[in-house]
Backbone bond lengths (Angstrom), bond angles and torsions (degrees), N, CA, C in turn:
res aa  C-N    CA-C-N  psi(-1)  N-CA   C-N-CA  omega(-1)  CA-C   N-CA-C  phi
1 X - - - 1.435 - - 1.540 110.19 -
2 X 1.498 115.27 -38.26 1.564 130.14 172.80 1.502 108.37 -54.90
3 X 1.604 118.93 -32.51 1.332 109.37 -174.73 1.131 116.48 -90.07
4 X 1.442 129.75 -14.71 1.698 155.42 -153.17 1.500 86.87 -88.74
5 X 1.462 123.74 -62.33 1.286 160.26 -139.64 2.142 91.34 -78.52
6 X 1.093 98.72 -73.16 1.358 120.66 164.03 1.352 126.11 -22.52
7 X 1.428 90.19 -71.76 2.055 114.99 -175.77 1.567 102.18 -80.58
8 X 1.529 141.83 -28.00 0.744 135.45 165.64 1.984 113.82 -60.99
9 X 1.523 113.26 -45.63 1.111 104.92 173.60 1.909 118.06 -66.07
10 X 1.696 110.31 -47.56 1.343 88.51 166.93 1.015 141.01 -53.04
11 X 1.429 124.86 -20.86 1.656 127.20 155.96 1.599 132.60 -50.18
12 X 1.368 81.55 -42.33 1.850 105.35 174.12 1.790 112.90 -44.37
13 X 1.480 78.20 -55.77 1.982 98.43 -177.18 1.121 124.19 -76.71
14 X 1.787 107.68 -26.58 1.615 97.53 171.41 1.912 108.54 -104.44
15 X 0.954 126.85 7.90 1.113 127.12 156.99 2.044 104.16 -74.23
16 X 1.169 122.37 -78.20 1.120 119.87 164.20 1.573 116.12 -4.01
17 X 1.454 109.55 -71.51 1.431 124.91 -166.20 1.516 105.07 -63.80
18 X 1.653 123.29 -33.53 0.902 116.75 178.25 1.644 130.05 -72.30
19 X 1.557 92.28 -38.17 1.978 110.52 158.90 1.660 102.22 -50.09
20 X 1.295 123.87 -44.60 1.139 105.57 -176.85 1.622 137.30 -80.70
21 X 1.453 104.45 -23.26 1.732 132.90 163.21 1.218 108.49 -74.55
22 X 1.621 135.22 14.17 1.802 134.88 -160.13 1.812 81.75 -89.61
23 X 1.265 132.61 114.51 1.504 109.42 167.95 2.059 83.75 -116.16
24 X 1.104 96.64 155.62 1.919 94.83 172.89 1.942 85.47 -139.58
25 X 1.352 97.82 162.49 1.702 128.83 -170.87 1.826 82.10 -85.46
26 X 1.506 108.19 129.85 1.581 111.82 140.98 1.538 118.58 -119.37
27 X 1.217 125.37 167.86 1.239 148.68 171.10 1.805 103.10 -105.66
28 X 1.072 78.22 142.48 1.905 118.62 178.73 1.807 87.71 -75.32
29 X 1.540 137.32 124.39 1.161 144.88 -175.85 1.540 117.10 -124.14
30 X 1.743 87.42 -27.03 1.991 93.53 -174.75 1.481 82.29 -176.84
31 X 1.231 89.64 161.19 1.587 116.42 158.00 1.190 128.46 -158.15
32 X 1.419 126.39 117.06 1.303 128.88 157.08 1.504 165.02 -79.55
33 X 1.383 143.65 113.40 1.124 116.86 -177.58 0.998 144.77 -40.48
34 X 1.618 139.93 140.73 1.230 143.40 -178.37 1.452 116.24 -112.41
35 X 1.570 118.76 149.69 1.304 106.95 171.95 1.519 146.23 -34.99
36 X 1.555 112.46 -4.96 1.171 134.44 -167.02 1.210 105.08 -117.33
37 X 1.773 131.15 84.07 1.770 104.21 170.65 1.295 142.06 -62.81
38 X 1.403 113.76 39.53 1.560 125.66 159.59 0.815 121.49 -112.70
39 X 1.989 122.93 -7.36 1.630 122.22 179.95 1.723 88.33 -123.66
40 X 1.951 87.03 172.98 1.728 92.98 -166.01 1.154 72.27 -155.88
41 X 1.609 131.07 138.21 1.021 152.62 65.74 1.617 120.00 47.74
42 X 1.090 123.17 72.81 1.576 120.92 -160.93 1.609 96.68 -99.60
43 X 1.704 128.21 125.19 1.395 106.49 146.71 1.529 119.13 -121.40
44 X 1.465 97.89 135.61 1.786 101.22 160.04 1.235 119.68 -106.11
45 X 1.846 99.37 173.60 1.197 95.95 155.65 1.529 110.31 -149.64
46 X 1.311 154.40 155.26 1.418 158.02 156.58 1.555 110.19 -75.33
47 X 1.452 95.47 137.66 1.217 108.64 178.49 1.745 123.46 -49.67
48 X 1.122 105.09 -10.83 1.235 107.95 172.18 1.895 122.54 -80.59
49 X 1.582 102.83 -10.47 1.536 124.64 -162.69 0.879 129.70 101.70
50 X 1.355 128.48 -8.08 1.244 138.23 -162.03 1.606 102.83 -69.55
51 X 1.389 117.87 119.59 1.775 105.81 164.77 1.324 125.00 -148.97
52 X 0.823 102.60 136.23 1.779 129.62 -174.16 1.435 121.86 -134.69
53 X 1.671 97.92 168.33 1.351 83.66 -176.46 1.754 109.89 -155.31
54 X 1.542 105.81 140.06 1.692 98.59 -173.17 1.466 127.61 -105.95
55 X 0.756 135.95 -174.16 1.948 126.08 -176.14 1.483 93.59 -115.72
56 X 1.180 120.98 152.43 1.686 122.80 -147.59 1.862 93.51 -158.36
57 X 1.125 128.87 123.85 1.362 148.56 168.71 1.695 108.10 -77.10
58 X 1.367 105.51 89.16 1.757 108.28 -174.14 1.856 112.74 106.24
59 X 1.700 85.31 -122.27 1.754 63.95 174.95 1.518 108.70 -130.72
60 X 1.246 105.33 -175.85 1.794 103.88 -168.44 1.731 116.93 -81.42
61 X 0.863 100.63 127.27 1.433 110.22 175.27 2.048 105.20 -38.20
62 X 1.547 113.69 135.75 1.217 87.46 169.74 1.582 117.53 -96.59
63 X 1.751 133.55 19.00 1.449 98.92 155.85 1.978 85.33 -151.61
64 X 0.716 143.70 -167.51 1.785 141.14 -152.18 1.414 108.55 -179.07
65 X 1.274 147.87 124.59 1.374 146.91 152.93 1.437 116.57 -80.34
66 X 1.763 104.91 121.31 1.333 106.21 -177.80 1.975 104.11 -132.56
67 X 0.945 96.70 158.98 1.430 120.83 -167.12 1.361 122.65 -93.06
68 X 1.885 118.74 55.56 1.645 113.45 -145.04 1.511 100.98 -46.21
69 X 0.992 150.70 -69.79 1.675 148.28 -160.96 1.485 108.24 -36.38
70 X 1.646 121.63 -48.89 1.493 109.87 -179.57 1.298 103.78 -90.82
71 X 1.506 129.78 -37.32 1.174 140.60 -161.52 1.298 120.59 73.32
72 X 1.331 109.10 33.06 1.665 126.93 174.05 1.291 96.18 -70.36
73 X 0.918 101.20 160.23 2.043 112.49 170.23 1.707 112.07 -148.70
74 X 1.231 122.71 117.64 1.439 145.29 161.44 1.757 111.50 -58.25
75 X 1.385 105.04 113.56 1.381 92.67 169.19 0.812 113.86 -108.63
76 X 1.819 146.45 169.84 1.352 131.69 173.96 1.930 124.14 -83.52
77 X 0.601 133.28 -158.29 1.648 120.16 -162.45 1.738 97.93 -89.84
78 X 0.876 147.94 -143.55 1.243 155.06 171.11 1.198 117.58 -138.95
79 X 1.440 129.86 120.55 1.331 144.91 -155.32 1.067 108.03 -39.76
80 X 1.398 130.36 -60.23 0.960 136.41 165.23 1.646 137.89 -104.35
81 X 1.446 119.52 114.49 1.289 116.32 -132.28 1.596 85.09 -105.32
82 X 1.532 123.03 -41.34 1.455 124.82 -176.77 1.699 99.20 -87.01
83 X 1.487 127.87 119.21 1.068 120.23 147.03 1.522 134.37 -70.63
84 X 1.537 106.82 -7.89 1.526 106.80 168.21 1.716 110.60 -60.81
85 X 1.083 103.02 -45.38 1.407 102.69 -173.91 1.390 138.88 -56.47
86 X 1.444 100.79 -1.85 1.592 124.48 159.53 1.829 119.30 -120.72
87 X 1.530 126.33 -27.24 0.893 127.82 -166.49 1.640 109.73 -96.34
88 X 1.394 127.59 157.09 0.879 127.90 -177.96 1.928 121.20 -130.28
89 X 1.395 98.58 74.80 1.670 121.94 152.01 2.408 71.03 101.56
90 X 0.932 95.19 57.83 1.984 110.54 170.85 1.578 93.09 78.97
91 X 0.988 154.91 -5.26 1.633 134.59 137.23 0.760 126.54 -49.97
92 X 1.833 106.25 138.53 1.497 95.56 178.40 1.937 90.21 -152.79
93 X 1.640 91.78 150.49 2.117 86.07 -160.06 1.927 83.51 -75.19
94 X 1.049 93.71 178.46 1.754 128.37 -177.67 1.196 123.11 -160.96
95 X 1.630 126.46 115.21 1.115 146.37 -134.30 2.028 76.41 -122.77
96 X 1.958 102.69 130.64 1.518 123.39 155.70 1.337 119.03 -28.26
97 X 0.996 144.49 140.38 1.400 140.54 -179.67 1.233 112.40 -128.04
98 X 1.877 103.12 -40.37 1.835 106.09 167.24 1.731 87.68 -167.71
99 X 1.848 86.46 -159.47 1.540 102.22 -167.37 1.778 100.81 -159.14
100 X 1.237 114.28 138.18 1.126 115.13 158.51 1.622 116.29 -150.33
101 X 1.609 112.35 148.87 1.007 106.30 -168.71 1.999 116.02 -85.21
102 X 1.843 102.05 150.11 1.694 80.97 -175.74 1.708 106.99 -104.14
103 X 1.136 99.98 -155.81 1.589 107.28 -170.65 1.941 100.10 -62.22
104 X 1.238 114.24 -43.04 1.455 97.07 166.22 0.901 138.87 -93.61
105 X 1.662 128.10 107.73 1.262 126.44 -126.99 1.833 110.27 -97.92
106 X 1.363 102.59 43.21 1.557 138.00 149.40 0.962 135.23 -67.62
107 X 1.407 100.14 -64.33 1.437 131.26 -171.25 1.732 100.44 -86.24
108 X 1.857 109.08 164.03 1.066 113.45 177.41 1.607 104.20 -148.73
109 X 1.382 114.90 119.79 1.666 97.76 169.53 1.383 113.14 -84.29
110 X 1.380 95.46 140.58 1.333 113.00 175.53 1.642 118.58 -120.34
111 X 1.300 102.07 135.67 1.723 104.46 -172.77 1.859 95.34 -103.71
112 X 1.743 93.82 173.71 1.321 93.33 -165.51 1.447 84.72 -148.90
113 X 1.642 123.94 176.49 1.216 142.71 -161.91 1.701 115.52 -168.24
114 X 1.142 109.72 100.04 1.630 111.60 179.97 1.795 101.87 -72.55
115 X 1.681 131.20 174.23 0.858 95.80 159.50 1.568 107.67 -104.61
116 X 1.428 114.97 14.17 1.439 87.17 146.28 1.428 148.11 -65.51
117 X 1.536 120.66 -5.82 1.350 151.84 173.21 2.031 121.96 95.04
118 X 1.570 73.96 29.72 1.492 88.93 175.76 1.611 120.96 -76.68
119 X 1.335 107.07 108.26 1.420 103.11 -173.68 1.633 130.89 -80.66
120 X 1.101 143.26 152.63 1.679 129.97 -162.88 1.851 89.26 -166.64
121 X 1.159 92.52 165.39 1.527 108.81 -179.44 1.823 121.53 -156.32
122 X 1.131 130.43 107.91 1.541 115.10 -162.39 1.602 103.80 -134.20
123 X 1.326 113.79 175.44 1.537 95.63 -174.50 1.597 93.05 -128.35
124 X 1.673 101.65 168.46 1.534 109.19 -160.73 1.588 99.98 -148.93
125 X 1.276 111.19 134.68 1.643 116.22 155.64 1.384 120.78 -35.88
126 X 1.009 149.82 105.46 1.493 126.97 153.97 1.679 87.19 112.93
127 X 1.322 113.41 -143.30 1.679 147.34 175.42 1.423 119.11 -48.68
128 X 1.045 139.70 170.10 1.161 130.43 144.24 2.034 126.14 -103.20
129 X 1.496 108.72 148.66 1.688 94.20 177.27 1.679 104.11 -64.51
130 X 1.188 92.56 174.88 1.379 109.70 177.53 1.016 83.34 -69.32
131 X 1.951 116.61 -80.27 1.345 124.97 -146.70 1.452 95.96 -107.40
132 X 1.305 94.23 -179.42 1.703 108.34 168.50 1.528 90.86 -164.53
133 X 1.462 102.63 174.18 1.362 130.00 146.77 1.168 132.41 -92.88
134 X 1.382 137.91 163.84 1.533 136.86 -176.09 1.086 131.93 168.27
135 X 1.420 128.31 108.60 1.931 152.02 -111.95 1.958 62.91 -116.22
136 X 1.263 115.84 113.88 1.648 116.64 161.37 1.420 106.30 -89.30
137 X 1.296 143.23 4.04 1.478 141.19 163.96 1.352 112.37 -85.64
138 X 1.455 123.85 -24.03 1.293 123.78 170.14 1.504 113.42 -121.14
139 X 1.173 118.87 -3.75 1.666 112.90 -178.33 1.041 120.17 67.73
140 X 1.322 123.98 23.82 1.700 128.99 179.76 1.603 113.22 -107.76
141 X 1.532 109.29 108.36 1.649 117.43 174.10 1.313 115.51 -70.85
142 X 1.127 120.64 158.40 1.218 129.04 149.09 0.958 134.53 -177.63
């Protein structure tokens, strides 16, 4: 009865352990903006159907391992892990991302994109630059 008793619990625990080690591959499906232009709206899904979706600082990873039973999700490291290696003494350039025009039809907001995935948004007379620069510890373009 001790062994019945036993083997029934080691099953218990490694079934468990295994629900919890389940990681499956998703794909990037959509993404949306959020009220905040530094977060986005990420959705996946796994080939199995599974879909969800996480809020992401820059831009969305294109594929993520998630764990349907906990609904943990693995992201991969971030492209760029040293920001020294592009910035210069906290600069760092930032490439246009878009443009829209505001209520004064002067002005233009313009969004921006480090490639560390630092997001920023500023407004401009006329056009927007391609590029810029931009110290993200102090928020100063230029």
């Amino acid at each position: 009865m001790r062994r019945i008793a036993f083997g029934a619990l080691v099953l218990c625990i490694s079934l468990l352990a295994s629900a919890q080690g389940r990681w499956e591959s998703a794909t990037k499906v959509d993404e949306e903006r959020t009220g905040d232009l530094m977060l986005t709206k990420c959705i996946y899904q796994t080939l199995g159907g599974f879909r969800f979706s996480i809020t992401s600082r820059g831009l969305c990873a294109f594929s993520v391992e998630v764990n349907p039973e906990t609904g943990k999700v693995k992201t991969p490291e971030p492209l760029v892990t040293a920001p020294s290696a592009y910035s210069k003494g906290g600069w760092e350039g930032a490439t246009n991302t878009g443009s829209e025009r505001t209520a004064d039809a002067m002005l233009t907001r313009c969004t921006y994109q480090t490639l560390g995935g630092f997001r920023f948004s500023t407004t401009s007379r006329g056009l927007c630059a391609f590029s810029v620069e931009v110290n993200p510890e102090t928020m100063q373009v230029r």
